[in-house]
Structures are given as C-alpha cells and as structure tokens.
C-alpha positions as CSV (number, residue, x, y, z in Angstrom):
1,X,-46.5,14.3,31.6
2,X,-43.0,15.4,31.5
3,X,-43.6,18.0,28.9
4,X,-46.7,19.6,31.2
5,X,-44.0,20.0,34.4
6,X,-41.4,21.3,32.1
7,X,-43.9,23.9,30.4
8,X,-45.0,24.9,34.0
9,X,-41.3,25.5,35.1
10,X,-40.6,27.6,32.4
11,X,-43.5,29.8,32.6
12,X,-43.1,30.0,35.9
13,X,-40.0,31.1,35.9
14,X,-40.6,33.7,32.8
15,X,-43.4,35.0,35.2
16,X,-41.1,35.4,38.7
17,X,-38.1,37.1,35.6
18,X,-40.4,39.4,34.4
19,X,-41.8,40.3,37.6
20,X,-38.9,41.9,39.5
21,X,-41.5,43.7,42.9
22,X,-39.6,44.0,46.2
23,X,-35.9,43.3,45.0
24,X,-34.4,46.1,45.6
25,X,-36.0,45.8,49.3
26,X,-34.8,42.3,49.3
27,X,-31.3,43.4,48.8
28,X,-31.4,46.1,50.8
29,X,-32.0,44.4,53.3
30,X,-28.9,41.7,52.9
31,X,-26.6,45.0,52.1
32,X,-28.1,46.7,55.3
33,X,-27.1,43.6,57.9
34,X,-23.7,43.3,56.4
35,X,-23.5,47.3,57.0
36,X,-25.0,47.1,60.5
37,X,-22.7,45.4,62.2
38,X,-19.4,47.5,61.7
39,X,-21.8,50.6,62.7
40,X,-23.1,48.9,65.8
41,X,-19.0,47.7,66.8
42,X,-17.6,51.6,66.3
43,X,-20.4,52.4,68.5
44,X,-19.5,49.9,70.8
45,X,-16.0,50.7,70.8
46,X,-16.4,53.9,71.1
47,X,-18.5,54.0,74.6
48,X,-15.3,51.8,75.6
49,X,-13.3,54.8,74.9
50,X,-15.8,57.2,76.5
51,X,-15.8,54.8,79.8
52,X,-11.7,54.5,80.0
53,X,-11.3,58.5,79.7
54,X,-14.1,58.8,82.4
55,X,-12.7,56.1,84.5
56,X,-8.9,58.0,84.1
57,X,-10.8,61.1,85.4
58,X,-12.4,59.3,88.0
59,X,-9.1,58.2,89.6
60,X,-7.8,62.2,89.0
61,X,-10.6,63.2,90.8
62,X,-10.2,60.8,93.9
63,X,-6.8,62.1,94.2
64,X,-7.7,65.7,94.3
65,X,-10.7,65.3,96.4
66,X,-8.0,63.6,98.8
67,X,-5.1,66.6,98.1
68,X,-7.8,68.8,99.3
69,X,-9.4,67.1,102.2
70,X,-6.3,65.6,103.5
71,X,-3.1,68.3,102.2
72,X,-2.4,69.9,106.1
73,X,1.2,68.9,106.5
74,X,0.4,67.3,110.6
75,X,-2.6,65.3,108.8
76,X,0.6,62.9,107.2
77,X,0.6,60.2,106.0
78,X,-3.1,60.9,105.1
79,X,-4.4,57.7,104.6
80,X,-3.6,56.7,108.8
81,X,-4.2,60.3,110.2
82,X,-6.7,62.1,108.2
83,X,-10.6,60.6,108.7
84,X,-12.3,62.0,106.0
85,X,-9.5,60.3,103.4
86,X,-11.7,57.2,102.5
87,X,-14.6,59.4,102.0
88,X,-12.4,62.0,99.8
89,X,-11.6,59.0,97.5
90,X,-15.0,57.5,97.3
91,X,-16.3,61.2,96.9
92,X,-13.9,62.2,94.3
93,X,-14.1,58.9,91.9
94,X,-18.0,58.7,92.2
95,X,-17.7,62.4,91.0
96,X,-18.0,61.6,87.5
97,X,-21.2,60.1,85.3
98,X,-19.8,56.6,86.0
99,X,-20.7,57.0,89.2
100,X,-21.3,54.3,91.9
101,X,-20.2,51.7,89.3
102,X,-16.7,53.3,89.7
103,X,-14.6,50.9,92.8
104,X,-11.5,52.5,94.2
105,X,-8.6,51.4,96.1
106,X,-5.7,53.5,97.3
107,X,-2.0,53.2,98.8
108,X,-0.2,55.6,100.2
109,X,3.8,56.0,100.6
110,X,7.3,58.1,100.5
111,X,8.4,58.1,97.2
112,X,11.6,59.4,95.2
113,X,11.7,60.7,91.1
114,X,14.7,58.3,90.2
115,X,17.4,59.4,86.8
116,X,15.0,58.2,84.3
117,X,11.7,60.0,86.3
118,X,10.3,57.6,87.4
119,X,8.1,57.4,90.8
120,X,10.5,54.8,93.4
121,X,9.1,53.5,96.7
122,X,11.7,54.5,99.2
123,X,9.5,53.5,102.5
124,X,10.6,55.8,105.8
125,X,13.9,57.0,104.2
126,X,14.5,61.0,105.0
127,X,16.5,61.5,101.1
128,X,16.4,60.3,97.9
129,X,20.3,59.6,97.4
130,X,19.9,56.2,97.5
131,X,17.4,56.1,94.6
132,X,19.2,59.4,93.0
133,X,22.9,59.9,94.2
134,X,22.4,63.5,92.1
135,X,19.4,64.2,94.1
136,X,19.2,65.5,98.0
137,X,15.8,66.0,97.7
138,X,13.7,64.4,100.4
139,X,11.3,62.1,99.3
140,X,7.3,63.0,98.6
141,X,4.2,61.6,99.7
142,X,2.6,60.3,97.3
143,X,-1.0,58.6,96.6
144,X,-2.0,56.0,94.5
145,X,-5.8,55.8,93.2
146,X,-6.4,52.5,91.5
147,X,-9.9,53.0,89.9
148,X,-11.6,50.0,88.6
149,X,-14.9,49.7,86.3
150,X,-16.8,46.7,85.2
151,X,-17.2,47.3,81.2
152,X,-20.2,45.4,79.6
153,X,-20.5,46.0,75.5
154,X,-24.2,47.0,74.2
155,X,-24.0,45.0,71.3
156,X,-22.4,41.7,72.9
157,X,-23.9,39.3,69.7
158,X,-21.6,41.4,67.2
159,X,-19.2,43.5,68.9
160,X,-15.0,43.1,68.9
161,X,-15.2,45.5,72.3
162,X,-16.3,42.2,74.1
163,X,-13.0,41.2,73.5
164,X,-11.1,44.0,75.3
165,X,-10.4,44.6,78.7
166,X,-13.0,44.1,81.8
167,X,-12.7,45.6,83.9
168,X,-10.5,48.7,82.9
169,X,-8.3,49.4,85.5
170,X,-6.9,53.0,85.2
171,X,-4.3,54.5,88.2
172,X,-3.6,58.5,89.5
173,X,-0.7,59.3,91.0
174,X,-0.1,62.9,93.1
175,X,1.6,64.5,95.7
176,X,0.4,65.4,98.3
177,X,3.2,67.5,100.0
C-alpha cells in the first residue's frame, strides 16, 4: 500500500516538473505586486507635492487679489475698512484648481524688517527704531494669508504619504503699502 502512494507521489511530481505552463505568469505576477506598490507611493507622493505648490499659490493669490482690491492708501488697515477684503481672499485662494477645498484665514498688522530680515509685529508704532535702531523706516502693513487644505492619499492601503502632513498649512506674506 505504501509503495502505490509513494509511486503516485513521484509520478506526480515528475508530471507537475516536467510540465512547467503558467510559471512565468505566476511569477510575474508575485514580481509585479512587489513592484506596484513603490509605483503607486511616488504617485502618491507626488500629488502631495503637486497639492502643497498649489496650496503655496493659493495663499499668493489671496494676497494679491487683496493688494489689488484693497491697496488705496485711505482704505487702511484693509482688513477693518475695505468691504470687498474677505471676498478678495476667498476669490484669490479659490483661484487655483484646488478650489473650494482651499480654507483661508487672514491677519492683518504694522510690521518692521528687523537686522536679521525678518517680518516683526510692531502694533500702532509710527518707526521701526525700536525693532531696528539702524532703521527710521516706518513700519509696513502687512497681510498674512494662512491657507489650509485637507490632503487625503489615493492609495491609503499602501502609501507612506498618509503619513505626512494633513492638512498642509502654507502662509503668504505682502505689503500692502
């Protein structure tokens, strides 16, 4: 009895040797899943790029769109006397193929470009020695555009761009006088 299982095995396994159909297919396919998912996490890190430089350009436009709207010297500060300034920013950050998935939020102030260049709140003061004794200048008014965008990866299962930063958060500074 043994002998008849053991002559079975064996030619069953000098048939399946012999026969070698579909193995290159079979191992293709292994090789492709291993080589999937790097493909599928450079894609995915890569529209995470895309979205941050769009969501920088978002925040530049809000603050142009403002600049322009709002950049009459009698309309400052903009952000209490000019009443199209909400709608500039809105306007400006929906602007780009993010679009309404793009929130905004904006401050407003006097500020001074202190020794090492750098922006320094100064509130209602009319110079800048305080922050630069080298510097007379009188301080700017400046906006702030904080755009924010809620970042969800395509390939969630497999991909490292789950692990970065949601929502990217991406700020514009310029003057407006």
């Amino acid at each position: 009895m043994m002998q008849i299982v053991w002559d079975r095995l064996v030619g069953f396994y000098g048939r399946y040797h012999v026969d070698q159909k579909g193995a290159a297919a079979a191992e293709f396919a292994l090789v492709l899943i291993l080589l999937a998912i790097p493909i599928l996490n450079v894609v995915d890190v890569g529209i995470y790029v895309y979205q941050r430089m769009e969501l920088d350009n978002a925040a530049q436009m809000a603050a142009q769109q403002v600049r322009s709207t709002c950049n009459i010297p009698t309309l400052l500060p903009a952000k209490t006397n000019c009443t199209g300034f909400s709608t500039a920013v809105t306007a400006g950050a929906q602007s780009t193929p993010l679009g309404n998935a793009v929130s905004v939020t904006s401050v407003e102030g006097n500020y001074c470009v202190d020794s090492s260049g750098a922006l320094v709140s100064v509130g209602a003061a009319k110079n800048c020695s305080t922050v630069n004794p080298t510097s007379g200048d009188v301080p700017g008014d400046y906006i702030q555009i904080t755009a924010s965008y809620n970042y969800a990866p395509f390939f969630s299962a497999v991909s490292l761009a789950s692990i970065l930063t949601s929502p990217i958060t991406r700020t514009a500074w310029m003057r407006l006088n």
